[in-house]
C-alpha positions as CSV (number, residue, x, y, z in Angstrom):
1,X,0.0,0.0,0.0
2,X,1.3,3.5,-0.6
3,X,0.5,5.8,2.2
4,X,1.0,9.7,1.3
5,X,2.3,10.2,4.6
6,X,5.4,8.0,3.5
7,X,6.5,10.4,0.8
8,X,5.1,13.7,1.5
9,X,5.8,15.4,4.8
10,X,3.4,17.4,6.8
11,X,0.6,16.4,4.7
12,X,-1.8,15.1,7.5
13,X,-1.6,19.2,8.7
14,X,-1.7,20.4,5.1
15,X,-5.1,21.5,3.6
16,X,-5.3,18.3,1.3
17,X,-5.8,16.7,5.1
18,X,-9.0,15.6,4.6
19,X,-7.7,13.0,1.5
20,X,-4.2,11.8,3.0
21,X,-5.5,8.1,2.8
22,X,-6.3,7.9,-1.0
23,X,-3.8,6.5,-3.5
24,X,-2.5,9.1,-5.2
25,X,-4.0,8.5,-8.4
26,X,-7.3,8.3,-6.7
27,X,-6.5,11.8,-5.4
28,X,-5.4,13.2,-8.5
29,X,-8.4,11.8,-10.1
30,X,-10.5,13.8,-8.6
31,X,-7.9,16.8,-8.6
32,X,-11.0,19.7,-10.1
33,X,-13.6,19.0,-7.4
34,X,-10.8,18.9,-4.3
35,X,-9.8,21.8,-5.7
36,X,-13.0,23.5,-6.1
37,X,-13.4,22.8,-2.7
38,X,-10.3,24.0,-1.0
39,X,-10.8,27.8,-3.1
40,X,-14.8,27.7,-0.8
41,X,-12.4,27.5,1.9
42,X,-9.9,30.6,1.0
43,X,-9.5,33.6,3.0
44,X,-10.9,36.5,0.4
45,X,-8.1,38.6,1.9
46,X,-5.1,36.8,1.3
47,X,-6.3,35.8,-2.3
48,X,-7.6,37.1,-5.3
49,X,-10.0,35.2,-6.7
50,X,-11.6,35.1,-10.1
51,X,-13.1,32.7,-12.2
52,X,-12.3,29.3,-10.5
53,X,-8.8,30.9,-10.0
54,X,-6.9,32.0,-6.6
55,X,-3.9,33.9,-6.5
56,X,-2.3,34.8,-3.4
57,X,-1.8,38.3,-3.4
58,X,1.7,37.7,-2.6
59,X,2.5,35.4,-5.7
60,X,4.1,36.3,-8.8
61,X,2.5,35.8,-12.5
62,X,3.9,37.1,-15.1
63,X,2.1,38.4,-18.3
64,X,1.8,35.7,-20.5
65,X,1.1,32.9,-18.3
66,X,-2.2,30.8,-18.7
67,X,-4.4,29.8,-16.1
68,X,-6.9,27.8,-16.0
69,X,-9.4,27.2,-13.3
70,X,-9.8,25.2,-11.3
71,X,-6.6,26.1,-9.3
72,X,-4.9,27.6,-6.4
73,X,-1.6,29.8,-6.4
74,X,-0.1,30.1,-2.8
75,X,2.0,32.7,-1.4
76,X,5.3,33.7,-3.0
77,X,4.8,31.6,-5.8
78,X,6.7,32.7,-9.0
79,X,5.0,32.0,-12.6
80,X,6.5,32.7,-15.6
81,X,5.6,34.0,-18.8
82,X,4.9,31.3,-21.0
83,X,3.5,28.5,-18.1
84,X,0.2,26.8,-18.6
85,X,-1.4,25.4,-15.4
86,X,-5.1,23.5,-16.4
87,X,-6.8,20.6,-15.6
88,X,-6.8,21.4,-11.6
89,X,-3.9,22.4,-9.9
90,X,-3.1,22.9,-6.6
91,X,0.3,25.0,-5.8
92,X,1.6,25.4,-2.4
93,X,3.4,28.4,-0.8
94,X,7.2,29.4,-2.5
95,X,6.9,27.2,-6.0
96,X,8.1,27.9,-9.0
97,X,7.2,27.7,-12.5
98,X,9.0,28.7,-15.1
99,X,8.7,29.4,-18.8
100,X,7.0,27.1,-21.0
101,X,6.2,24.4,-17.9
102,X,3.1,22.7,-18.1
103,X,1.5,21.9,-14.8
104,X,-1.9,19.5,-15.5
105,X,-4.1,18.4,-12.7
106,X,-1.2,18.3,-10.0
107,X,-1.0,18.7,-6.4
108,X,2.6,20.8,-5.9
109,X,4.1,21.0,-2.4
110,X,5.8,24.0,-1.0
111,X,8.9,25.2,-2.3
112,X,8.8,23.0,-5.5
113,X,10.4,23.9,-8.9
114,X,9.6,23.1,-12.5
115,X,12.7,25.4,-14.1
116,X,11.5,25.6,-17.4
117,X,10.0,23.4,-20.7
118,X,9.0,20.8,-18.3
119,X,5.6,18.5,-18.7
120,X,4.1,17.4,-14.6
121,X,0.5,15.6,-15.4
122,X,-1.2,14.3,-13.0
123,X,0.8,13.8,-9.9
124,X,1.8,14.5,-6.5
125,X,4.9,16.3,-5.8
126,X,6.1,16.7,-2.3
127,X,8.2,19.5,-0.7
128,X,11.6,21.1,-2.3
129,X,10.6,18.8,-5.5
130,X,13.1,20.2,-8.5
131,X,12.8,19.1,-11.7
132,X,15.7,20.8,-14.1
133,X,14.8,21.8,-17.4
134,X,13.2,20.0,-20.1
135,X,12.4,16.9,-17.4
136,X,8.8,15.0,-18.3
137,X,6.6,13.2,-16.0
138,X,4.3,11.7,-18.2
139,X,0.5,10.2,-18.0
140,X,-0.5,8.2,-20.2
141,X,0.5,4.7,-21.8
142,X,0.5,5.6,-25.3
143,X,2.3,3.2,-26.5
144,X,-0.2,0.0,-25.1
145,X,-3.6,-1.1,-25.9
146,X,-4.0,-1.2,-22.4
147,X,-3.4,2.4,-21.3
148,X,-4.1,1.8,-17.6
149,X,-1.2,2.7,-15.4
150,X,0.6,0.5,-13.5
151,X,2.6,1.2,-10.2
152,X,5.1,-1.0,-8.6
153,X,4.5,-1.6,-4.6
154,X,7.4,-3.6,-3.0
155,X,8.4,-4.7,-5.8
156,X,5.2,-6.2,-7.5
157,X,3.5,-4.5,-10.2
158,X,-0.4,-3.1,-9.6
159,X,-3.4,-1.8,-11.0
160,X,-4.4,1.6,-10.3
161,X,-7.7,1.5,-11.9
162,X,-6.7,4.7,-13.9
163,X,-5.5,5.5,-17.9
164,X,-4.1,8.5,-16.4
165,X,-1.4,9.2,-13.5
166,X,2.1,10.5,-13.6
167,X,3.9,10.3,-10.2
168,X,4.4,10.6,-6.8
169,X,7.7,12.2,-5.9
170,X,8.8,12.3,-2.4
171,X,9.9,15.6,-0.7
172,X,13.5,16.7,-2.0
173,X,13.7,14.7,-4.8
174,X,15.7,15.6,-7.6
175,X,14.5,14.9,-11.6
176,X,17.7,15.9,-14.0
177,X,17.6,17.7,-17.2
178,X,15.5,15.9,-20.2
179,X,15.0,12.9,-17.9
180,X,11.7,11.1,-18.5
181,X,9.3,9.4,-15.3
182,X,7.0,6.9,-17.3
183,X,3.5,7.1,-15.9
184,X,3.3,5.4,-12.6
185,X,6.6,6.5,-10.8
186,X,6.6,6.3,-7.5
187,X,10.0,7.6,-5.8
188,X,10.8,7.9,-2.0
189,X,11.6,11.4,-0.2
190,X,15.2,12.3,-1.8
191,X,15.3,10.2,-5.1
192,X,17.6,11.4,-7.7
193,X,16.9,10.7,-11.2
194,X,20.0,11.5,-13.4
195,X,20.0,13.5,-16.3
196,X,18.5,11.8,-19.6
197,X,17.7,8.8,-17.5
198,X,13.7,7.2,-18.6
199,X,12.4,5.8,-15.2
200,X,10.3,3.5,-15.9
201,X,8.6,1.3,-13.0
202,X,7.2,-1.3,-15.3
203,X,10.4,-2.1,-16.5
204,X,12.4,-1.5,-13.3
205,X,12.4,-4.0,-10.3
C-alpha cells in the first residue's frame, strides 16, 4: 500500500488533510472537485480570486502565463511567462514555474520547482521537488492497448484503476535535465533521477 504520509511530509496538517488516505492516483483523479473545494475555503483577503482561479496576493505571475481554473496559487509563488497550469492544480506556498512548464491536474508541495520546458501531469509532488529543465513526467500509456497505469508496490507490479497518473515524488527529490518518469513512478523522499535517464517502473524492479 502507498500511504502519502510516506512520501510527503506534513501532509496530514496540510489543507489536502482531509484526503491523506487515498492512492494518489485516486486523489489526483479527482484533482478539479478537491480543488474547487479547497478555493470555498480561502481567505478573500489573502487571495484574489476570479473565475475558479486564486492567486495569493503575494505570488508572482507574469504576463503571458495561462491559467486555467480550477486552481490555487499560494504565497510567494513565481509563474513565468509562457506557463500553462489546467486541468486542476493545486500549488503550495514558494513554488516555481518557469517558462513554458506545463503543470496539469497536480498537487505541488511547498517550495517545488519546474525550471522551465517541463511536462508534470497528474501527480503529486512533495516538498523542495526540483525538476531541471526539459524533465517530463508523463500520463499516459501511449504506447499500449491497455493504457491503464501501473505502479510497482514492494516490488510487484499493480493496477491503479486509472489511464491517467504521472507520479508521486517524495519531498527533495531531484529529476535531472530531459530525464523522463513513465506514468506510474513512484520515488521515495530524496530520489535522484540523473540526467537523460527514462524511469520506468514497469520495466524497473
Amino acid at each position: 500500500m502507498i500511504r502519502l504520509t510516506d512520501y510527503i511530509a506534513d501532509i496530514s496538517q496540510s489543507p489536502l488533510a482531509p484526503w491523506v488516505d487515498l492512492a494518489p492516483w485516486a486523489l489526483v483523479s479527482q484533482a478539479p472537485a478537491v480543488v474547487r473545494q479547497l478555493l470555498a475555503q480561502l481567505p478573500a483577503d489573502d487571495y484574489l480570486i476570479e473565475n475558479e482561479i486564486a492567486v495569493h496576493r503575494n505570488a508572482t505571475v507574469e504576463p503571458g502565463a495561462l491559467l486555467k481554473g480550477p486552481l490555487i496559487i499560494g504565497a510567494e509563488c513565481f509563474i513565468a511567462s509562457g506557463a500553462l497550469l489546467r486541468g486542476g492544480c493545486w500549488v503550495d506556498a514558494h513554488c516555481i514555474i518557469g517558462p513554458g512548464a506545463e503543470l496539469k491536474t497536480t498537487f505541488m508541495f511547498s517550495g517545488s520547482k519546474l525550471a522551465h520546458f517541463n511536462f508534470v501531469g497528474d501527480s503529486v509532488l512533495g516538498h523542495g521537488i526540483n525538476l531541471e529543465a526539459g524533465s517530463i513526467v508523463a500520463n499516459y500509456r501511449n504506447e499500449r492497448v491497455d493504457k491503464e497505469v501501473l505502479v510497482r508496490v514492494d516490488g510487484v507490479l499493480q493496477r491503479t484503476g486509472c489511464d491517467k497518473f504521472g507520479a508521486l515524488l517524495g519531498d527533495q527529490s531531484r529529476i535531472g535535465a530531459n530525464a523522463v518518469l513513465a506514468p506510474g513512478a513512484v520515488l521515495a523522499p530524496a530520489s535522484v533521477v540523473g540526467r537523460g535517464q527514462v524511469f520506468d517502473a514497469e520495466v524497473s524492479a
